[in-house]
Every structure is written in C-alpha cells, then in structure tokens.
DSSP file (Angstrom, degrees, kcal/mol; ACC not computed):
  #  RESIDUE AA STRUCTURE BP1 BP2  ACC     N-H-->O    O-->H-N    N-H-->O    O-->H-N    TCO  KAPPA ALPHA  PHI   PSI    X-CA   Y-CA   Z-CA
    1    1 A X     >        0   0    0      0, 0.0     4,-2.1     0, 0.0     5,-0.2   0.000 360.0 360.0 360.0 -32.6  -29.4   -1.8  -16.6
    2    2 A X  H  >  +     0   0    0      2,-0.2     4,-0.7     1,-0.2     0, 0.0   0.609 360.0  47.5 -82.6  -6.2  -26.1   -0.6  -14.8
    3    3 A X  H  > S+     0   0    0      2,-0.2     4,-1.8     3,-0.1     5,-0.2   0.910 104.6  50.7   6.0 -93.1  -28.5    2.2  -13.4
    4    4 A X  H  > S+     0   0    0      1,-0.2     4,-0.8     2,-0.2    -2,-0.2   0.776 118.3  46.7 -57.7 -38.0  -31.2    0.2  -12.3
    5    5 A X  H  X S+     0   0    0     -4,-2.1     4,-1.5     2,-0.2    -1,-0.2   0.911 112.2  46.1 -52.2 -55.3  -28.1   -2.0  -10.4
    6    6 A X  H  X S+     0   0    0     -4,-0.7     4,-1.2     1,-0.2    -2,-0.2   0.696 109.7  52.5 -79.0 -15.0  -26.3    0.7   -8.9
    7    7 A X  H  X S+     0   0    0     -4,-1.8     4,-1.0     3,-0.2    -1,-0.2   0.578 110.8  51.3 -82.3 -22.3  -29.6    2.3   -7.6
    8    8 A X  H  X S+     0   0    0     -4,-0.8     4,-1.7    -5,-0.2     5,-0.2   0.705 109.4  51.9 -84.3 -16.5  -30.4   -1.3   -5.9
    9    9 A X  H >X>S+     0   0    0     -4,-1.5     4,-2.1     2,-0.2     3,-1.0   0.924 111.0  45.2 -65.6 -63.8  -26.9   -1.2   -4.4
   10   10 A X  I 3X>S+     0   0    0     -4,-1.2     5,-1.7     1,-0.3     4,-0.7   0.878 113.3  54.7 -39.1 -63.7  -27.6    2.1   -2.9
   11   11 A X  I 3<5S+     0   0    0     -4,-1.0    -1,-0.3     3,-0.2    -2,-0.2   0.806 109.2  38.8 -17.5 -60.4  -30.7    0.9   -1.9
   12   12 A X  I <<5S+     0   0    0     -4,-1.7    -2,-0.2    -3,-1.0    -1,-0.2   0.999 126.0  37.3 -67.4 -55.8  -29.8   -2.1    0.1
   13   13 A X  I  <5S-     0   0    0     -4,-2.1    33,-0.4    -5,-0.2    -2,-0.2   0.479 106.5-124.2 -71.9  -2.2  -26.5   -0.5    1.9
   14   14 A X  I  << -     0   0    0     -5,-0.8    32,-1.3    -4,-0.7    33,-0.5   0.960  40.8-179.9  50.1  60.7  -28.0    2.8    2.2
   15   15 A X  E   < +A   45   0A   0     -5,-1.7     2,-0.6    -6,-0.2    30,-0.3  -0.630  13.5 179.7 -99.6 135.6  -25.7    4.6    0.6
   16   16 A X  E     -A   44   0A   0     28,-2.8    28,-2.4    -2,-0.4     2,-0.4  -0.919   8.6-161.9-128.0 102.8  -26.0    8.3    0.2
   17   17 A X  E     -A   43   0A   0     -2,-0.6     2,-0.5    26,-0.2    26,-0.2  -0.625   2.4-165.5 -92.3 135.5  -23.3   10.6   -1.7
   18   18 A X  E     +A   42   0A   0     24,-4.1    24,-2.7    -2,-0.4     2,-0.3  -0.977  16.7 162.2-131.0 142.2  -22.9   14.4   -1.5
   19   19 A X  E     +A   41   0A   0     -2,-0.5     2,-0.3    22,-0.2    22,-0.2  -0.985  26.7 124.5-129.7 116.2  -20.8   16.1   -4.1
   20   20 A X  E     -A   40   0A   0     20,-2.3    20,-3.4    -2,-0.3     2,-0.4  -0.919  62.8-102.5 179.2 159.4  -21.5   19.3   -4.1
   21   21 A X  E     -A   39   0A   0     18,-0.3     2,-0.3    -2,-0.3    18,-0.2  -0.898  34.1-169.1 -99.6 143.3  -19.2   23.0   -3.6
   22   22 A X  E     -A   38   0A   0     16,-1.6    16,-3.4    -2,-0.4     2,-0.4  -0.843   4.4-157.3-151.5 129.7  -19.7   24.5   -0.1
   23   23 A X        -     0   0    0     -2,-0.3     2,-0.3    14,-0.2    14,-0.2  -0.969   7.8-166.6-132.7 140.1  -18.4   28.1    0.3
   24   24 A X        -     0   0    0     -2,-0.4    12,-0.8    12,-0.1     2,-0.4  -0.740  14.4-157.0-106.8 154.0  -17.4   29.6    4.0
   25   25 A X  E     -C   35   0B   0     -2,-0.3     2,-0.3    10,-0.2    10,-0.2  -0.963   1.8-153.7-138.2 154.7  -16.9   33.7    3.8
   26   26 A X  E     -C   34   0B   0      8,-1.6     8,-2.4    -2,-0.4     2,-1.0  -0.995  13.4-135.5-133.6 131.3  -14.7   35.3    6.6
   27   27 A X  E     +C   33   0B   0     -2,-0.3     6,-0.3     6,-0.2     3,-0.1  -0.684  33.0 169.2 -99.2  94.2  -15.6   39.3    7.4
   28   28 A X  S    S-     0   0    0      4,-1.2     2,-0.3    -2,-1.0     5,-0.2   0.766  73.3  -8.7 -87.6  -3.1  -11.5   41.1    7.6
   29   29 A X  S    S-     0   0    0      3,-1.9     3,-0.3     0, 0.0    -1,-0.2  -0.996  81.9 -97.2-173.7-174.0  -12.8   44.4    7.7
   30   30 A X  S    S+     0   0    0     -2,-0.3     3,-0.1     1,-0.3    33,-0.0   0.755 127.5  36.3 -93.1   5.6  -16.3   46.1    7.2
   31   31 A X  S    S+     0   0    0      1,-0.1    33,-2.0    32,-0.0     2,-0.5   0.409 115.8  57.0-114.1  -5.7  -15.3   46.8    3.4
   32   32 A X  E     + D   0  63B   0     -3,-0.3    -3,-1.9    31,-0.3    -4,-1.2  -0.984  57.1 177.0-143.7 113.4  -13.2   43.5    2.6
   33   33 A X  E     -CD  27  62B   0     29,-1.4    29,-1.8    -2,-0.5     2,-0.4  -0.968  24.3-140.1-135.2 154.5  -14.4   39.9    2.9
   34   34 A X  E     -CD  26  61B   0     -8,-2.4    -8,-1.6    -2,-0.4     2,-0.3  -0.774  13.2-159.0 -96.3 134.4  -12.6   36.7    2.0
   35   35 A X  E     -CD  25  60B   0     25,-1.7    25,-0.5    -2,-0.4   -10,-0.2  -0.810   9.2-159.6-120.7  75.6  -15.1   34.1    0.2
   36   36 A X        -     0   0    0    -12,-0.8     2,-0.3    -2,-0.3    23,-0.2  -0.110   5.8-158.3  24.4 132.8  -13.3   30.2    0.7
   37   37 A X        -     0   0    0     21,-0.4    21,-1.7   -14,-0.2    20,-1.6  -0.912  15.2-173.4-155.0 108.1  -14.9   27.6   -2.2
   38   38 A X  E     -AB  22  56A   0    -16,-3.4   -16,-1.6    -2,-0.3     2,-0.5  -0.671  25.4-136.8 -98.7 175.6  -14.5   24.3   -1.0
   39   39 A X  E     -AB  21  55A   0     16,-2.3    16,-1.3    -2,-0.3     2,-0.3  -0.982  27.4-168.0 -57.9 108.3  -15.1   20.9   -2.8
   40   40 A X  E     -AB  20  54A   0    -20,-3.4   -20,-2.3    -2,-0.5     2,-0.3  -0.939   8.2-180.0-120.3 132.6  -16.8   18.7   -0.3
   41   41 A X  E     +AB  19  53A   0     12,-1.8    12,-2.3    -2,-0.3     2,-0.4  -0.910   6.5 166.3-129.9 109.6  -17.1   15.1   -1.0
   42   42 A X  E     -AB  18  52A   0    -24,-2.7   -24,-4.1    -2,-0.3     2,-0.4  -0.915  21.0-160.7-135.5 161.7  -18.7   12.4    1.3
   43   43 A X  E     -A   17   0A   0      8,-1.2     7,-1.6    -2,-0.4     2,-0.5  -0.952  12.0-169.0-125.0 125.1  -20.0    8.8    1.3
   44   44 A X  E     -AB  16  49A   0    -28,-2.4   -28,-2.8    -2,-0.4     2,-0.3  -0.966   5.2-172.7-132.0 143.7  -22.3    7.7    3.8
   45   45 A X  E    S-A   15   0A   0      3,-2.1     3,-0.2    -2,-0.5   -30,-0.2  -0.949  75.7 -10.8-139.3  83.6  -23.2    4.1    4.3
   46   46 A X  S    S-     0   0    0    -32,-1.3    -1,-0.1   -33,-0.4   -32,-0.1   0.939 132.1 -55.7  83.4  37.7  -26.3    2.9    7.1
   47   47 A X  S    S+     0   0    0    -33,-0.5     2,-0.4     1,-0.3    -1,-0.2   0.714 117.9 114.9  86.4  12.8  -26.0    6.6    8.3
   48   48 A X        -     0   0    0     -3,-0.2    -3,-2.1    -5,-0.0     2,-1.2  -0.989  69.0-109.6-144.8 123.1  -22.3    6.5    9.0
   49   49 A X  E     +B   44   0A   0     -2,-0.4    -5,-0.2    -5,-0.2     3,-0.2  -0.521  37.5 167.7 -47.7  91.4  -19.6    8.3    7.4
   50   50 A X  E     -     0   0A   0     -7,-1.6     2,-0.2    -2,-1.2    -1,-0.2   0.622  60.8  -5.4 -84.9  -6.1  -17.3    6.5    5.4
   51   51 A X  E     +     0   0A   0     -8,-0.4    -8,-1.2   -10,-0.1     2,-0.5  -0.642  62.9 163.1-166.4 135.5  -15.5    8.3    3.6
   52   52 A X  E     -B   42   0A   0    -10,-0.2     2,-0.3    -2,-0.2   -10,-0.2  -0.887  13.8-161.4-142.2 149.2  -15.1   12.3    2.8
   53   53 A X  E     -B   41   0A   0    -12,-2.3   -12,-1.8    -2,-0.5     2,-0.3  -0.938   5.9-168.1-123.6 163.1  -12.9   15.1    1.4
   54   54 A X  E     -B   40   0A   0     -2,-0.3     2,-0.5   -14,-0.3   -14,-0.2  -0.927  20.6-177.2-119.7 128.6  -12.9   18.7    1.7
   55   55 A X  E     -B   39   0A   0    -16,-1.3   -16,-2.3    -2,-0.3     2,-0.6  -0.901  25.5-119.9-149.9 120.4  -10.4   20.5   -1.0
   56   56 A X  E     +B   38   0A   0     -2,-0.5   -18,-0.2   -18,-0.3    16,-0.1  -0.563  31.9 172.8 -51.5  98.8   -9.7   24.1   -1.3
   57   57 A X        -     0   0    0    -20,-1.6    15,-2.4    -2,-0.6     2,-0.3   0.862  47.1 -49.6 -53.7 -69.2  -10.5   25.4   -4.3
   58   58 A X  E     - E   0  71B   0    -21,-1.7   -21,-0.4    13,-0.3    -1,-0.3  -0.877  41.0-121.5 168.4 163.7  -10.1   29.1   -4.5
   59   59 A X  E     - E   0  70B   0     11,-1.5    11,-1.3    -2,-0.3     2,-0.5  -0.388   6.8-149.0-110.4 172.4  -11.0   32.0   -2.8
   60   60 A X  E     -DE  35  69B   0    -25,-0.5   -25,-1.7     9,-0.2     2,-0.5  -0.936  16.6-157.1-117.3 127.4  -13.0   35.2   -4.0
   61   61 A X  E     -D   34   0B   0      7,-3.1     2,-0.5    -2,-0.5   -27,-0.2  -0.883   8.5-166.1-111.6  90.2  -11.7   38.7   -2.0
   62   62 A X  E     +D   33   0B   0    -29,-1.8   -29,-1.4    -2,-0.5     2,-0.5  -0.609  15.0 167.9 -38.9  99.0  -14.7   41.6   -2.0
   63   63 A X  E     -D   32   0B   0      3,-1.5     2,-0.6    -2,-0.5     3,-0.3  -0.822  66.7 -34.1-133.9 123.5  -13.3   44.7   -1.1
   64   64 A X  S    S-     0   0    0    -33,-2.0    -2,-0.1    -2,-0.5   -32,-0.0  -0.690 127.4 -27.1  96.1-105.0  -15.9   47.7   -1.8
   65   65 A X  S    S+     0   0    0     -2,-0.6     2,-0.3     2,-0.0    -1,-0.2   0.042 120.7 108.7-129.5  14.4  -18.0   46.8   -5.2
   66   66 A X        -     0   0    0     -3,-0.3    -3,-1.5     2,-0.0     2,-0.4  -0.845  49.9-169.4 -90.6 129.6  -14.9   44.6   -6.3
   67   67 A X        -     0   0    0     -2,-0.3     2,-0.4    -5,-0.2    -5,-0.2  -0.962   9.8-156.9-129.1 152.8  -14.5   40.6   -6.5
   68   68 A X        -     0   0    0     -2,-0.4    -7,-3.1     2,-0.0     2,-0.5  -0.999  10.7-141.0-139.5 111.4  -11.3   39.3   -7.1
   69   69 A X  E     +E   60   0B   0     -2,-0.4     2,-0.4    -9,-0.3    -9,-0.2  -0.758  29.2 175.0 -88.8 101.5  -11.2   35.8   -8.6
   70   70 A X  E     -E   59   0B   0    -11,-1.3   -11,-1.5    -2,-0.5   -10,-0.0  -0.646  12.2-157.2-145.8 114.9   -8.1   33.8   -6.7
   71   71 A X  E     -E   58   0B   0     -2,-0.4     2,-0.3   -13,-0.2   -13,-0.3  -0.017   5.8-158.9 -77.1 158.1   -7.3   29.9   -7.3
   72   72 A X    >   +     0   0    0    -15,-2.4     3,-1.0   -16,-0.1    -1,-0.1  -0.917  69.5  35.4-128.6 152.7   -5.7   28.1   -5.3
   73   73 A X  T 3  S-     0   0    0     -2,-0.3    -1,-0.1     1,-0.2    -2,-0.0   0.897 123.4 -74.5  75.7  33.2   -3.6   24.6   -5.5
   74   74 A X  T 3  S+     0   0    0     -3,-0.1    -1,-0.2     1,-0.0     2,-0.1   0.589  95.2 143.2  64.6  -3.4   -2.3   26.1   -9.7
   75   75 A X    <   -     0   0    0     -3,-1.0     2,-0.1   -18,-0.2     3,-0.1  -0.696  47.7-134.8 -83.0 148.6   -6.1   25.2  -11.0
   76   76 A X        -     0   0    0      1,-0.2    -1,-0.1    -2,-0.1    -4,-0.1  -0.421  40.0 -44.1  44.1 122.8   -7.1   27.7  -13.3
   77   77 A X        -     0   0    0      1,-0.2     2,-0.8    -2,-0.1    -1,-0.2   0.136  39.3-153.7 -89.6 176.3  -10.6   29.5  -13.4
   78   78 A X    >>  -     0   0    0      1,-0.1     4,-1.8    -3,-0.1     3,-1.7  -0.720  16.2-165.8-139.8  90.3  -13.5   28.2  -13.1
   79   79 A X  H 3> S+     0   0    0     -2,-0.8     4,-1.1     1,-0.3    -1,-0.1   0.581  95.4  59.3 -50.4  -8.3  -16.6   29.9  -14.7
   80   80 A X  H 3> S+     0   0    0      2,-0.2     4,-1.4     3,-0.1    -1,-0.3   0.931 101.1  50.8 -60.1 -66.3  -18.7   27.2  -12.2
   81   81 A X  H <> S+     0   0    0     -3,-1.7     4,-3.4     2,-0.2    -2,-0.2   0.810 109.7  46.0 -16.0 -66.0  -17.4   28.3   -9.4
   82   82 A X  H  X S+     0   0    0     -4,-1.8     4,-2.5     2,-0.2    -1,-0.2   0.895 105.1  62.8 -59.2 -48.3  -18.1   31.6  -10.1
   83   83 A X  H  X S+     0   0    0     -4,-1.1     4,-3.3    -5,-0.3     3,-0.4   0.976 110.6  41.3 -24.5 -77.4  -21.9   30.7  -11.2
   84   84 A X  H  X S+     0   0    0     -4,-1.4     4,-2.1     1,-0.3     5,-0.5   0.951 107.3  58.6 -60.6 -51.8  -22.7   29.5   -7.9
   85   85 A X  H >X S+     0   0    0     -4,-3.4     4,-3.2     1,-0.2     3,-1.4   0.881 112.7  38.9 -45.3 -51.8  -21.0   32.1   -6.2
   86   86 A X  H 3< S+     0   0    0     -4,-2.5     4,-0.4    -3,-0.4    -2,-0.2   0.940 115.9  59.0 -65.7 -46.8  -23.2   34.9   -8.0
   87   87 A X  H 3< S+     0   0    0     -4,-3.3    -1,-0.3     1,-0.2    -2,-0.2   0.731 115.0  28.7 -49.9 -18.8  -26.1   32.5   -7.6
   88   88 A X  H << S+     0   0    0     -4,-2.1    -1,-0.2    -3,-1.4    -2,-0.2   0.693 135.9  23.2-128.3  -8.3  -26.0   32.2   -3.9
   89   89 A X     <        0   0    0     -4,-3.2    -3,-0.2    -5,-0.5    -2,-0.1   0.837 360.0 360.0 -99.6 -38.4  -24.4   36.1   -3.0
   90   90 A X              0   0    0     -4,-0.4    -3,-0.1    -5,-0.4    -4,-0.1   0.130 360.0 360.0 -69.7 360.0  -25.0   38.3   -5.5
C-alpha cells in the first residue's frame, strides 16, 4: 500500500526524481584523458526544480591503453562506478 500512496503523491504533485551517475571526460592531451563521475540528484515538482545535488565522486585518468581508478572526497572503490564506466566507453 505505501507504493500504491507514494505513486499517487507523485502523481498529483508531479513529482519526478533523477538519481542517476552522470560522467563529463576532459581531453589534456591526445594520449591522456581525465573521466569526472558525478552523482547527480534532482527533484522536480510541476516541472520546476526543487531541489538537486551534483557530488564528485572520482575520476578515471586514460593515458595510452591504461585506466587509472582515482576517488575522490576518501570514498573507497566502487566496482559500480566502474561498471557504468565500461558500459558506456569501453
């Protein structure tokens, strides 16, 4: 039942949530690129933002036929992370 509730809230207010890890890549040289893996969180309400995060995660560094796993903010790593990254470059 607490579902079927929380799917009529969403419903009425129009609420729409994105969750989701969102990666920007930055070119430094034509053998070395920097791969950025953020956390992006937003809630949007009648089509209007209400509330969002972005949080830096960790980075990936390419240089040649090398990837270089490197966390940021102490977190530890994160075989998820990593998933998606080979799912959506590799």
């Amino acid at each position: 039942m607490a579902d079927n509730f929380e799917e009529m809230i969403n419903d009425i207010f129009e609420i729409k949530t994105i969750d989701q890890i969102q990666f920007k890549s930055i070119d430094i040289s034509e053998d070395k690129t920097i791969y950025f893996a953020f956390h992006e969180s937003q809630k949007i309400m009648f089509g209007k933002l209400t509330s969002g995060t972005v949080q830096p995660l960790c980075f990936i560094l390419k240089m040649g036929d090398e990837y270089h796993y490197c966390p940021l903010n102490k977190k530890k790593f994160d075989k998820g992370i990593v998933k998606q990254f080979v799912d959506t470059y590799c």
